[in-house]
TORLUM-133599 format. One record per atom (N, C-alpha, C): residue number from 1; residue in three letters; atom name; x, y, z. Coordinates in nm, 3 decimals, padded with zeros to 5 digits. Atoms other than C-alpha are relative to their C-alpha. Layout:
<recs>
REC;NUM;ALA;CA;X;Y;Z
...
</recs>
This chain:
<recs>
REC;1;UNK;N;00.144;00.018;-00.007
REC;1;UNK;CA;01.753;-00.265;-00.306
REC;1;UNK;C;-00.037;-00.057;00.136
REC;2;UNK;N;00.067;00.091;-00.146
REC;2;UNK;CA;01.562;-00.362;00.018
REC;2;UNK;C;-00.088;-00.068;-00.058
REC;3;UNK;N;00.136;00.028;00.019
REC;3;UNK;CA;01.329;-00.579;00.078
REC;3;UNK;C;-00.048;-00.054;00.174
REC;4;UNK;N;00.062;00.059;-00.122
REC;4;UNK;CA;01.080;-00.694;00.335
REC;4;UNK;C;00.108;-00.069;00.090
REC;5;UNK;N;-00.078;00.095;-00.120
REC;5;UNK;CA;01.220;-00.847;00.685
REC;5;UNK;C;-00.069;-00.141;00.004
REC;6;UNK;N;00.089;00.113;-00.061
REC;6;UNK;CA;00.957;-01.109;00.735
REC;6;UNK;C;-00.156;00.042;-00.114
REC;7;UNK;N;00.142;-00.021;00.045
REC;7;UNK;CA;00.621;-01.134;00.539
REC;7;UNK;C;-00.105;-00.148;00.014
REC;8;UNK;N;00.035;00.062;-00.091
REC;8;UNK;CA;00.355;-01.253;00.762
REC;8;UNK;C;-00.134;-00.067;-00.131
REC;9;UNK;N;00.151;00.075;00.095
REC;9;UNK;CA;00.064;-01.505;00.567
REC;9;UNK;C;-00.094;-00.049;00.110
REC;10;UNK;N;00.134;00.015;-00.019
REC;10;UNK;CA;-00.288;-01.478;00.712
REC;10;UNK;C;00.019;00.059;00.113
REC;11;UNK;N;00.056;-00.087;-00.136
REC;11;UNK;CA;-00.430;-01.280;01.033
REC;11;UNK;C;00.062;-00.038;00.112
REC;12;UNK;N;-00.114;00.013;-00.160
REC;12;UNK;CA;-00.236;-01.461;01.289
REC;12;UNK;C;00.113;00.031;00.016
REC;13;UNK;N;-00.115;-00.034;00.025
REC;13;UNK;CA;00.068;-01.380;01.158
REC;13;UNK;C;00.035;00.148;00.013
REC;14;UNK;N;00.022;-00.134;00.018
REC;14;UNK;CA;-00.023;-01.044;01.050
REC;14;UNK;C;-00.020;00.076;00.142
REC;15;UNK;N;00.044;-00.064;-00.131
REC;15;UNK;CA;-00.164;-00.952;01.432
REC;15;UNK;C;00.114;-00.048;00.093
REC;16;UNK;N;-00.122;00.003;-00.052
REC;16;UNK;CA;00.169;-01.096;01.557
REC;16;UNK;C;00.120;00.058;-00.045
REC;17;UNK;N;-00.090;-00.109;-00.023
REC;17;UNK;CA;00.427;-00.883;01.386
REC;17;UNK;C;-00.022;00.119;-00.057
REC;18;UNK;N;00.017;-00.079;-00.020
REC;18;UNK;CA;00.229;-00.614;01.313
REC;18;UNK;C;-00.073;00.073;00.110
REC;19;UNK;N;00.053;-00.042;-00.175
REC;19;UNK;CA;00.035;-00.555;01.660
REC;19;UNK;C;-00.149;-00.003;-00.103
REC;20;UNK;N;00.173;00.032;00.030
REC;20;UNK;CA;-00.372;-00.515;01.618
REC;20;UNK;C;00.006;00.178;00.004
REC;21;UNK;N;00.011;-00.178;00.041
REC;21;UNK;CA;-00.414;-00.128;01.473
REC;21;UNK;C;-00.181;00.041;00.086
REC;22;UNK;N;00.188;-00.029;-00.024
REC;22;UNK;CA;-00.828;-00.140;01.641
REC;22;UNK;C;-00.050;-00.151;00.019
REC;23;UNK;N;00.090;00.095;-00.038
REC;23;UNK;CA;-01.130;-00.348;01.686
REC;23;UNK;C;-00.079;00.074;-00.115
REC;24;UNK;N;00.132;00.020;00.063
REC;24;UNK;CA;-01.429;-00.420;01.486
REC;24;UNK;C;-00.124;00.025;00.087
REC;25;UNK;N;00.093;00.006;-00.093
REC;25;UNK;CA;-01.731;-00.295;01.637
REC;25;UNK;C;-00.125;00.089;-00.053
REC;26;UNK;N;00.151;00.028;00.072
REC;26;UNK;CA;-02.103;-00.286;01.546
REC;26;UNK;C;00.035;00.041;-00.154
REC;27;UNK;N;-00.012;00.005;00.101
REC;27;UNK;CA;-01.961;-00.336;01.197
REC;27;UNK;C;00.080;00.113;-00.050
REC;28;UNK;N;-00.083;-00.079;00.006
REC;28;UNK;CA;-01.733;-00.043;01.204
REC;28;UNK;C;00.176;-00.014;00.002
REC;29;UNK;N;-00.136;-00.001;-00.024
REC;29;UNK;CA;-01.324;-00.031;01.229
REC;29;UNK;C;00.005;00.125;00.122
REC;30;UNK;N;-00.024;-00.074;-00.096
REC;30;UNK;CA;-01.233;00.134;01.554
REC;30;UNK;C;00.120;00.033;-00.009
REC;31;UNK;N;-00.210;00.042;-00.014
REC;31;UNK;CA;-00.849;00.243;01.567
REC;31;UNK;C;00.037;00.065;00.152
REC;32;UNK;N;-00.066;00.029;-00.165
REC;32;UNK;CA;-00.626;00.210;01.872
REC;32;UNK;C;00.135;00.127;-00.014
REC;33;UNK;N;-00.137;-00.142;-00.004
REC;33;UNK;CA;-00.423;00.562;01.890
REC;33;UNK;C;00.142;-00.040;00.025
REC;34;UNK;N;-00.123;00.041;-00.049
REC;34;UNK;CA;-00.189;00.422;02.067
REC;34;UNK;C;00.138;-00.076;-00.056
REC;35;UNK;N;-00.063;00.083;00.119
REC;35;UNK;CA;-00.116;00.165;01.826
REC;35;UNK;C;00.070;00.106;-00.084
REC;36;UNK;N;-00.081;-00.094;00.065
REC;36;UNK;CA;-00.087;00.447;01.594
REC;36;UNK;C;00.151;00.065;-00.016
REC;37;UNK;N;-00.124;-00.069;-00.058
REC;37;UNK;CA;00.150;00.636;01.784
REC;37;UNK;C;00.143;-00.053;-00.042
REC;38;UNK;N;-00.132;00.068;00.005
REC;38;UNK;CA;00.399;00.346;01.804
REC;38;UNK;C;00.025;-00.071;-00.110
REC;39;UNK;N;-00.062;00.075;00.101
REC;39;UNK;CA;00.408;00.167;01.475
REC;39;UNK;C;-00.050;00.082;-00.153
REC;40;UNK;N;-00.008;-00.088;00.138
REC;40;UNK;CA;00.307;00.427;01.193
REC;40;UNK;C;00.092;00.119;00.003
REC;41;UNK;N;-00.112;-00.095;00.019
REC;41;UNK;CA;00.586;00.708;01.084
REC;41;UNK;C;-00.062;00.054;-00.125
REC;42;UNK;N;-00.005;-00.068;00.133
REC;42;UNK;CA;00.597;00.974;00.816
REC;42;UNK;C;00.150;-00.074;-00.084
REC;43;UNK;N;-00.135;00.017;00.081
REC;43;UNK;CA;00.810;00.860;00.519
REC;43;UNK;C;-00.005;00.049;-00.145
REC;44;UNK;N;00.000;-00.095;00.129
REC;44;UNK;CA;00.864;01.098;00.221
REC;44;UNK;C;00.102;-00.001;-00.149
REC;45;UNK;N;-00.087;00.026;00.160
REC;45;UNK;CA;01.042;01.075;-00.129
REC;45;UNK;C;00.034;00.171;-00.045
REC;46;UNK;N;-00.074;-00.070;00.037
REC;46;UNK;CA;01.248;01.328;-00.307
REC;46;UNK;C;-00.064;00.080;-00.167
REC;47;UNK;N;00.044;-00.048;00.067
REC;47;UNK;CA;00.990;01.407;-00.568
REC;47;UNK;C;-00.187;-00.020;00.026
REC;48;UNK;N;00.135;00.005;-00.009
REC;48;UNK;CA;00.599;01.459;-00.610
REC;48;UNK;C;-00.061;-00.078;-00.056
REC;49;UNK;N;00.148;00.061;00.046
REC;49;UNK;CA;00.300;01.219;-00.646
REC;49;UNK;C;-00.068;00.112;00.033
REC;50;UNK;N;00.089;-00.029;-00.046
REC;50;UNK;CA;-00.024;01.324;-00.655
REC;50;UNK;C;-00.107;-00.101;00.049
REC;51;UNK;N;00.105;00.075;-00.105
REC;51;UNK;CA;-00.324;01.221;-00.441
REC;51;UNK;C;-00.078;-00.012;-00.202
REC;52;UNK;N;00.098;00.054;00.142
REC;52;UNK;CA;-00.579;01.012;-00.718
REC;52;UNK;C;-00.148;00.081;-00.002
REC;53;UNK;N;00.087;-00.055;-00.036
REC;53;UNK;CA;-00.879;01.220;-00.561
REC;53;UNK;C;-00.016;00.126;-00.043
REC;54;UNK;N;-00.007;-00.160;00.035
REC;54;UNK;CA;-00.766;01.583;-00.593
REC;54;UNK;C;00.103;00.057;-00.059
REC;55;UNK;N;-00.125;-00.057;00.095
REC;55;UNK;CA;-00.451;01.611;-00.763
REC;55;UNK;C;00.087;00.100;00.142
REC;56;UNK;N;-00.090;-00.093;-00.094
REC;56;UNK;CA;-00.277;01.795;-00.446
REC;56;UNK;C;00.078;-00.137;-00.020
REC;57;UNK;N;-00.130;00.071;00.008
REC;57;UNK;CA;00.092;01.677;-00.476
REC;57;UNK;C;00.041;-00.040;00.164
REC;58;UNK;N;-00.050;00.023;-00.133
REC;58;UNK;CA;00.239;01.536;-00.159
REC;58;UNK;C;00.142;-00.081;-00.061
REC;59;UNK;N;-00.149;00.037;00.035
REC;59;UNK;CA;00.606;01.402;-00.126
REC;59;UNK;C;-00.009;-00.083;00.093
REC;60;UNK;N;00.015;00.144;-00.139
REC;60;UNK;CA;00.517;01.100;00.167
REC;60;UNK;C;-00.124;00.001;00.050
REC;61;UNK;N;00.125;00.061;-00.042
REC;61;UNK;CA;00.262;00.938;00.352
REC;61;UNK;C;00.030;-00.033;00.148
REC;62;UNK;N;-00.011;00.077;-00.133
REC;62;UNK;CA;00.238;00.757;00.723
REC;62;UNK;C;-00.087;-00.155;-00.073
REC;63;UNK;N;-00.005;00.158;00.001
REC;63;UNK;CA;00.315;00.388;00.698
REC;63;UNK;C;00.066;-00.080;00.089
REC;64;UNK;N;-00.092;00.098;-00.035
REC;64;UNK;CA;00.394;00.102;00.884
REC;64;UNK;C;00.157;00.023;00.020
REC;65;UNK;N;-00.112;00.049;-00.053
REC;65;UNK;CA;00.716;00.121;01.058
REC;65;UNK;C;00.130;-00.084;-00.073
REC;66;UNK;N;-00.106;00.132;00.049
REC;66;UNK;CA;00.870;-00.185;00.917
REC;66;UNK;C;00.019;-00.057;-00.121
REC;67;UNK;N;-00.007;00.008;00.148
REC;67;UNK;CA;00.750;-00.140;00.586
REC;67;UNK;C;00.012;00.132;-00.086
REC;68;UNK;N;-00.063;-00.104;00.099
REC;68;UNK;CA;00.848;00.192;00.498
REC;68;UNK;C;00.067;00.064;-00.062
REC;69;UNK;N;-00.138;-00.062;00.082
REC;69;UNK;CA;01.170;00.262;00.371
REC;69;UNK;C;-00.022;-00.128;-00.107
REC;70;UNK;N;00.055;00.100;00.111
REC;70;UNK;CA;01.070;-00.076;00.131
REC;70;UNK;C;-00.065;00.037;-00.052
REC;71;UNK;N;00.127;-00.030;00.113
REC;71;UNK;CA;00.778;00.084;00.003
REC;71;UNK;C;00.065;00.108;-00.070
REC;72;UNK;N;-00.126;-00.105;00.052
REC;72;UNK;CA;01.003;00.413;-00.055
REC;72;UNK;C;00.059;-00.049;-00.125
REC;73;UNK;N;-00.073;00.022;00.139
REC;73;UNK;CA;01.223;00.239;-00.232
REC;73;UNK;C;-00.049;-00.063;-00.149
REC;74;UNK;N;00.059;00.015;00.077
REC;74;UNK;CA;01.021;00.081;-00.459
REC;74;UNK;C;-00.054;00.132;-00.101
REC;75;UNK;N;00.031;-00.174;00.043
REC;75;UNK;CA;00.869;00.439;-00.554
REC;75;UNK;C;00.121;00.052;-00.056
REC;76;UNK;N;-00.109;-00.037;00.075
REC;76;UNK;CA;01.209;00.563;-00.606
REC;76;UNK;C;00.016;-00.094;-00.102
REC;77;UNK;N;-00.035;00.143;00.137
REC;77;UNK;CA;01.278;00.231;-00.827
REC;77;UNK;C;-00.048;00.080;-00.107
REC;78;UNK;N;00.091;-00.011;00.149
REC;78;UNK;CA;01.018;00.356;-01.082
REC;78;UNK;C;00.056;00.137;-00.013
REC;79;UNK;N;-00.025;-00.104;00.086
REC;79;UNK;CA;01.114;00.729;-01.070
REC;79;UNK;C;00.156;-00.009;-00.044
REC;80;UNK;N;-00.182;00.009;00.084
REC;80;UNK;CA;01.480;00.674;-01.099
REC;80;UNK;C;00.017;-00.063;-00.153
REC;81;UNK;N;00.028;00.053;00.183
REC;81;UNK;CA;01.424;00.468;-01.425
REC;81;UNK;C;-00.046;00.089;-00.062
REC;82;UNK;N;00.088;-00.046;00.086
REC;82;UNK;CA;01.144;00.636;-01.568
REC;82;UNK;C;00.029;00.162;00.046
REC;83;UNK;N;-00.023;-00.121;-00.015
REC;83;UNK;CA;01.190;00.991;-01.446
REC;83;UNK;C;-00.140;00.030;00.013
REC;84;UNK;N;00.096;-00.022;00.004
REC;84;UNK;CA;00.931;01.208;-01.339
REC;84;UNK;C;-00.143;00.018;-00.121
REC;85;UNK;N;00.126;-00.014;00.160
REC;85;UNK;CA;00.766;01.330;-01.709
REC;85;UNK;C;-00.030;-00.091;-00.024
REC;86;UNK;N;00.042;00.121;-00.029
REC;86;UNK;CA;00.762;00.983;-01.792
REC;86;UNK;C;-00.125;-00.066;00.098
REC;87;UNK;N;00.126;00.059;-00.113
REC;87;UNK;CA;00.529;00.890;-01.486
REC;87;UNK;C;-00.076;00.117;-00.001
REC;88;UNK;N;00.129;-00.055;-00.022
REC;88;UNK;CA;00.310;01.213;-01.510
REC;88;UNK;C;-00.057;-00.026;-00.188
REC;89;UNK;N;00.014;00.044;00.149
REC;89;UNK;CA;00.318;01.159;-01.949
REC;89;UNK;C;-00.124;-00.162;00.065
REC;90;UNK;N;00.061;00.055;00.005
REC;90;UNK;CA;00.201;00.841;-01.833
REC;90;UNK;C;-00.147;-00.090;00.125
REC;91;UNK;N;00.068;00.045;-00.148
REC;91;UNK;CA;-00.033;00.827;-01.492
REC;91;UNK;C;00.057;-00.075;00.069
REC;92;UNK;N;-00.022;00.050;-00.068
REC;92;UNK;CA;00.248;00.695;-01.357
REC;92;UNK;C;-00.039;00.062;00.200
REC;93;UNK;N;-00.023;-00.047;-00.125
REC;93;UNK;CA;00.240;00.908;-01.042
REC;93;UNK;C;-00.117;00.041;00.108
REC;94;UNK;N;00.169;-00.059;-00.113
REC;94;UNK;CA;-00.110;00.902;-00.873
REC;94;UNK;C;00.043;-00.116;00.161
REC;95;UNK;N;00.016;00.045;-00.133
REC;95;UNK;CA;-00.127;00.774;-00.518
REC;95;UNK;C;-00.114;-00.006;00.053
REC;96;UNK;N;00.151;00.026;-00.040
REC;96;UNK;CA;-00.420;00.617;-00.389
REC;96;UNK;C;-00.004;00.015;00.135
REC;97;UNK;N;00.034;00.007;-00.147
REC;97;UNK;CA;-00.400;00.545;-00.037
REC;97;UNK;C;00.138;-00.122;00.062
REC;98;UNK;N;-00.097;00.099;-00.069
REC;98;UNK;CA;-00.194;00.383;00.247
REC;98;UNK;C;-00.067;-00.036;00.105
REC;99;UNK;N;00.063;00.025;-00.116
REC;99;UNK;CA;-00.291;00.433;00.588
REC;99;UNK;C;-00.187;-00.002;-00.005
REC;100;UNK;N;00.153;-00.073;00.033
REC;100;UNK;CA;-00.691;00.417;00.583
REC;100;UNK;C;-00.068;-00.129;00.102
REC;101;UNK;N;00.018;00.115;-00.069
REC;101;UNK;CA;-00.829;00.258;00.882
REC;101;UNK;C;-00.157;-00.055;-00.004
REC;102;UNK;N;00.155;00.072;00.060
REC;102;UNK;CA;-01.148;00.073;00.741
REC;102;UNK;C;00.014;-00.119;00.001
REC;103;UNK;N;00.020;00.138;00.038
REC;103;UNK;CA;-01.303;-00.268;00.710
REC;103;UNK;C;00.057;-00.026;-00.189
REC;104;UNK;N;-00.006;-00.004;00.128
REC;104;UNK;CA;-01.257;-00.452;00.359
REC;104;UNK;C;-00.066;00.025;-00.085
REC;105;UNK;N;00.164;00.036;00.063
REC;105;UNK;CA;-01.475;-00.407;00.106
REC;105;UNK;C;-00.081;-00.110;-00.022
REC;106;UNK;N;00.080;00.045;00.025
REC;106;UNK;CA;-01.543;-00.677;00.063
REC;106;UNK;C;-00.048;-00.136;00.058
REC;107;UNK;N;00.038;00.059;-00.123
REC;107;UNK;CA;-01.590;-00.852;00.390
REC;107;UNK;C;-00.014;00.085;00.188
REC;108;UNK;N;-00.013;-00.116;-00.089
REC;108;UNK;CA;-01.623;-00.711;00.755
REC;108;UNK;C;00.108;-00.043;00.083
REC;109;UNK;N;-00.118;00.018;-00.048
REC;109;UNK;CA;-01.278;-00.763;00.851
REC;109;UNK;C;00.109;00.056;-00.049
REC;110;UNK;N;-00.101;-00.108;00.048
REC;110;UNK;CA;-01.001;-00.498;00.903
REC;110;UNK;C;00.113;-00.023;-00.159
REC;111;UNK;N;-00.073;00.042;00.120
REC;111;UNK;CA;-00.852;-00.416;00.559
REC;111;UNK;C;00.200;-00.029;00.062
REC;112;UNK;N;-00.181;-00.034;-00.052
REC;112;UNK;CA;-00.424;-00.411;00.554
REC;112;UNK;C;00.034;00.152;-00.013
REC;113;UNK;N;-00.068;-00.133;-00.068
REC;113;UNK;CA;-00.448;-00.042;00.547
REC;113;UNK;C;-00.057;00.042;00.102
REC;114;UNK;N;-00.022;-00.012;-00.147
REC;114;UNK;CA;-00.561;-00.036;00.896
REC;114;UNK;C;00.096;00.001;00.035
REC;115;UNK;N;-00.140;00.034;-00.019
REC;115;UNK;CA;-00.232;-00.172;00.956
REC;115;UNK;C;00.097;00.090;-00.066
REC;116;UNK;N;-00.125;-00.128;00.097
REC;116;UNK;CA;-00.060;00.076;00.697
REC;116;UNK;C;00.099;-00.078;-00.049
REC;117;UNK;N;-00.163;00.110;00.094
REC;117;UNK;CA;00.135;-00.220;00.523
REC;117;UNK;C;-00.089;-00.026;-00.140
REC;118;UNK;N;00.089;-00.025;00.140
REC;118;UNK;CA;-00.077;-00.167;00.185
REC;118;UNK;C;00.006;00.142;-00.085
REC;119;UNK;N;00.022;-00.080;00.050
REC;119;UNK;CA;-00.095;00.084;-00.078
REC;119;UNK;C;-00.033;-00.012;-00.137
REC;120;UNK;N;00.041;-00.013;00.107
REC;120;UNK;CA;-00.292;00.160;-00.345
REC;120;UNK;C;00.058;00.088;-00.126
REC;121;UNK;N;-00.103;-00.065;00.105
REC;121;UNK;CA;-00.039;00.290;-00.637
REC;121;UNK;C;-00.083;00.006;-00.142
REC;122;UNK;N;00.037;-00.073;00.062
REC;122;UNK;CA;-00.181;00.455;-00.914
REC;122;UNK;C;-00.171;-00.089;-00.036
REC;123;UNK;N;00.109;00.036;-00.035
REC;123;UNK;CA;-00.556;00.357;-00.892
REC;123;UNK;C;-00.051;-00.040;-00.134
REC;124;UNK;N;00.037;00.042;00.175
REC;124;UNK;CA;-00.670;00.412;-01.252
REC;124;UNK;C;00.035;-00.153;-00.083
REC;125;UNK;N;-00.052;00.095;00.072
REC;125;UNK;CA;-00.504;00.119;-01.362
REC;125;UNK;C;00.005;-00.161;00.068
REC;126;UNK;N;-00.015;00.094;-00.040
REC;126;UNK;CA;-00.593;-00.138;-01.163
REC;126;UNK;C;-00.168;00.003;00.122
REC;127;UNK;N;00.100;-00.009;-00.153
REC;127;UNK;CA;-00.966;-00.073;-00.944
REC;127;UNK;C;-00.053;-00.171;00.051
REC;128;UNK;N;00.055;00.113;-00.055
REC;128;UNK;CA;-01.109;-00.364;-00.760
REC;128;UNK;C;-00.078;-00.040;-00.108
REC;129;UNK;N;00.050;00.048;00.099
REC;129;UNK;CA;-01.287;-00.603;-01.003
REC;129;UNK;C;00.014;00.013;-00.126
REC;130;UNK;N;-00.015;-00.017;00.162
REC;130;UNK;CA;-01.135;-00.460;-01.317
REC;130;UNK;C;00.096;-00.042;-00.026
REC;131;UNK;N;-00.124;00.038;00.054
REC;131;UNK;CA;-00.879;-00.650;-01.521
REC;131;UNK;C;00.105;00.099;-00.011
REC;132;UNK;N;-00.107;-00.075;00.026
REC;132;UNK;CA;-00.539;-00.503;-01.434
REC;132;UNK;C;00.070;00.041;-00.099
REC;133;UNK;N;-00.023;-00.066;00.089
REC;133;UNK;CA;-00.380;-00.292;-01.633
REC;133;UNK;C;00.174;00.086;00.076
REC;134;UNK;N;-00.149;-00.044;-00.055
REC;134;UNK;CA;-00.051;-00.157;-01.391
REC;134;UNK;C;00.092;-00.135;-00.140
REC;135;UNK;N;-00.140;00.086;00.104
REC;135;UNK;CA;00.281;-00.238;-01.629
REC;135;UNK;C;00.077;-00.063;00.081
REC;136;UNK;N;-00.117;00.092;-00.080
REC;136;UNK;CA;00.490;-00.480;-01.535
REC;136;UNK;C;00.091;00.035;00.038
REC;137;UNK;N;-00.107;-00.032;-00.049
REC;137;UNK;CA;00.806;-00.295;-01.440
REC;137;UNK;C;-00.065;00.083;00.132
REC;138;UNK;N;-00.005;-00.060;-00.120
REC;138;UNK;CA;00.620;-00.132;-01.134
REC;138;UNK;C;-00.088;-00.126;00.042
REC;139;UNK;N;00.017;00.068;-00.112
REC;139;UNK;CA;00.434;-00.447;-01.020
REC;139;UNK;C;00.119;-00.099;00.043
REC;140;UNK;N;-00.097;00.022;-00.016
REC;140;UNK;CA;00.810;-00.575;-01.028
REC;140;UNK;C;00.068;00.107;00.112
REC;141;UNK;N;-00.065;-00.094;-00.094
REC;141;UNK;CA;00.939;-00.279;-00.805
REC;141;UNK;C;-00.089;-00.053;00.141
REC;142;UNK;N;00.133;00.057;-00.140
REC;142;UNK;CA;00.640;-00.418;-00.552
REC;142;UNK;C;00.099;-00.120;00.031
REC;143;UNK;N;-00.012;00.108;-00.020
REC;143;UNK;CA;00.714;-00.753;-00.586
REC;143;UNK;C;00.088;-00.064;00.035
REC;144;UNK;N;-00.123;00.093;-00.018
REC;144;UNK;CA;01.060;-00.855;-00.615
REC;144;UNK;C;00.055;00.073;00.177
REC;145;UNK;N;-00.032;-00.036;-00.137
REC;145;UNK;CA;01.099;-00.650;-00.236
REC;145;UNK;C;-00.098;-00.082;00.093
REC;146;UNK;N;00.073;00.054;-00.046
REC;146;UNK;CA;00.846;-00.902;-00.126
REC;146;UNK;C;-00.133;00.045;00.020
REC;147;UNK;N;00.133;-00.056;00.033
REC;147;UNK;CA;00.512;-00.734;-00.163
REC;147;UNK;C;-00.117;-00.051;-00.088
REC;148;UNK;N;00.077;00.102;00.104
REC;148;UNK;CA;00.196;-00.937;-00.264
REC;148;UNK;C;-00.084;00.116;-00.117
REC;149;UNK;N;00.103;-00.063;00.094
REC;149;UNK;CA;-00.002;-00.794;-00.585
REC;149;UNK;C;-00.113;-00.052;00.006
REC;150;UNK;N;00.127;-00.003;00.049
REC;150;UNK;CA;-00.380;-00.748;-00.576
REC;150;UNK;C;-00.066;-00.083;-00.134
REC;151;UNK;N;00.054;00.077;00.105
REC;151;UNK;CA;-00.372;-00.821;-00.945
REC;151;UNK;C;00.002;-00.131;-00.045
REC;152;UNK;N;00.014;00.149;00.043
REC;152;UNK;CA;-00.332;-01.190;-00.931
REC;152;UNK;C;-00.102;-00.040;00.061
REC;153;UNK;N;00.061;00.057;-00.078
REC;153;UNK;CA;-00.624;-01.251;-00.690
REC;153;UNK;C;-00.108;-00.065;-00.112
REC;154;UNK;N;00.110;00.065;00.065
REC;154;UNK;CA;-00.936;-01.404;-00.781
REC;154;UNK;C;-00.116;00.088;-00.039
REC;155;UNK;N;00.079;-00.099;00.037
REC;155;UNK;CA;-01.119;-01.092;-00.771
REC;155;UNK;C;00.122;00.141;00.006
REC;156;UNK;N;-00.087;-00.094;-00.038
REC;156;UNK;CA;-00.834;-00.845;-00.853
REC;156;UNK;C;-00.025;00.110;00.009
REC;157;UNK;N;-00.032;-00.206;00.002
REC;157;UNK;CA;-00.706;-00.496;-00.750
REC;157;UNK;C;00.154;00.008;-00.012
REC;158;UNK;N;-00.084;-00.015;00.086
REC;158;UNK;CA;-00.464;-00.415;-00.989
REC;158;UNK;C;00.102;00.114;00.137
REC;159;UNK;N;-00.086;-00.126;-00.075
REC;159;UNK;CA;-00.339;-00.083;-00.785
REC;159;UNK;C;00.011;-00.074;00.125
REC;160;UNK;N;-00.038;-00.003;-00.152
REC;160;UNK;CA;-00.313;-00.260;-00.430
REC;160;UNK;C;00.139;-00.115;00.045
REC;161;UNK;N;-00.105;00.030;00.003
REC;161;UNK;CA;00.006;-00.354;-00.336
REC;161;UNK;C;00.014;-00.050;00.174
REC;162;UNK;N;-00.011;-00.008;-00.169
REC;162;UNK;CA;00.055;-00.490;00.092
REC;162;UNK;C;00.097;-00.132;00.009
REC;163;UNK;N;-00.122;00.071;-00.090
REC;163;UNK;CA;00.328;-00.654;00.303
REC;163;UNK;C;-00.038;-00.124;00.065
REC;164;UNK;N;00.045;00.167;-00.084
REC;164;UNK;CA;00.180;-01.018;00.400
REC;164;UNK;C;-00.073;-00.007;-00.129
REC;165;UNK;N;00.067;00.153;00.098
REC;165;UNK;CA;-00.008;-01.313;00.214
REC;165;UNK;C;-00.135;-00.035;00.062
REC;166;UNK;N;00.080;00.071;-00.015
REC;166;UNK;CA;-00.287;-01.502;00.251
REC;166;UNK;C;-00.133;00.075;00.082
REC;167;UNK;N;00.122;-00.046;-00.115
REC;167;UNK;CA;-00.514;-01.248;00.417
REC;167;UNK;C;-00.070;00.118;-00.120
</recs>
């Protein structure tokens, strides 16, 4: 099992070992290509999710560098147990989002998928403000690799899963 190298708690941390993905500007998220370039990668799995939007299957995403063979494995975690039928029988296998370079919702300060160290894992079961509902053996595949859960916050999101604390 992997897990995280380092997991950074709050924005100073976060903008020191993940670099600054953009700027904020007239209330927008700007992103920094460049950034792009050098710290997001494609990283793909050995079977199909689908997107939560349109149902097109994809087999990887572009994430974070330093958190993507961790997030991988986690993903594998659940299908190797459960097997694919299993996760489409039970919505295990939707994919919300990773990279998505926006403010938060629900402040104007870059979310963590600017950064691409976040992902929203099966959406249905966990949206912003609704009492979670993800099963415990996949916010365990998150967690025990060092990965904070959404669904404990104070205003949770069950599906969002990211690589640092306190931010």
């Amino acid at each position: 099992m992997l897990k995280l190298e380092y997991i950074p708690n709050g924005i100073g941390e976060i903008l020191e070992y993940y670099g600054s993905p953009g700027k904020v500007e007239r209330g927008r998220f700007v992103v920094d290509r460049n950034w792009i370039a050098d710290n997001l990668a494609w990283f793909g799995f050995a079977f199909p999710l689908r997107q939560s939007w349109d149902l097109k299957e994809i087999r990887g995403f572009y994430i974070h560098k330093k958190i993507g063979p961790v997030m991988i494995d986690a993903i594998e975690e659940i299908h190797e147990i459960y097997g694919l039928s299993y996760m489409r029988r039970h919505g295990l296998d939707y994919w919300g989002d990773c990279h998505n370079p926006r403010l938060k919702r629900t402040n104007p300060e870059p979310s963590t998928h600017a950064w691409a160290i976040a992902i929203d894992y099966v959406p249905a079961l966990g949206a912003l403000e609704d009492p979670p509902t993800t099963p415990w053996f996949v916010v365990e595949a998150f967690t025990k690799r060092g990965f904070s859960w959404g669904g404990l916050w104070d205003h949770p999101d069950g599906m969002h899963f990211q690589a640092c604390e306190g931010y």
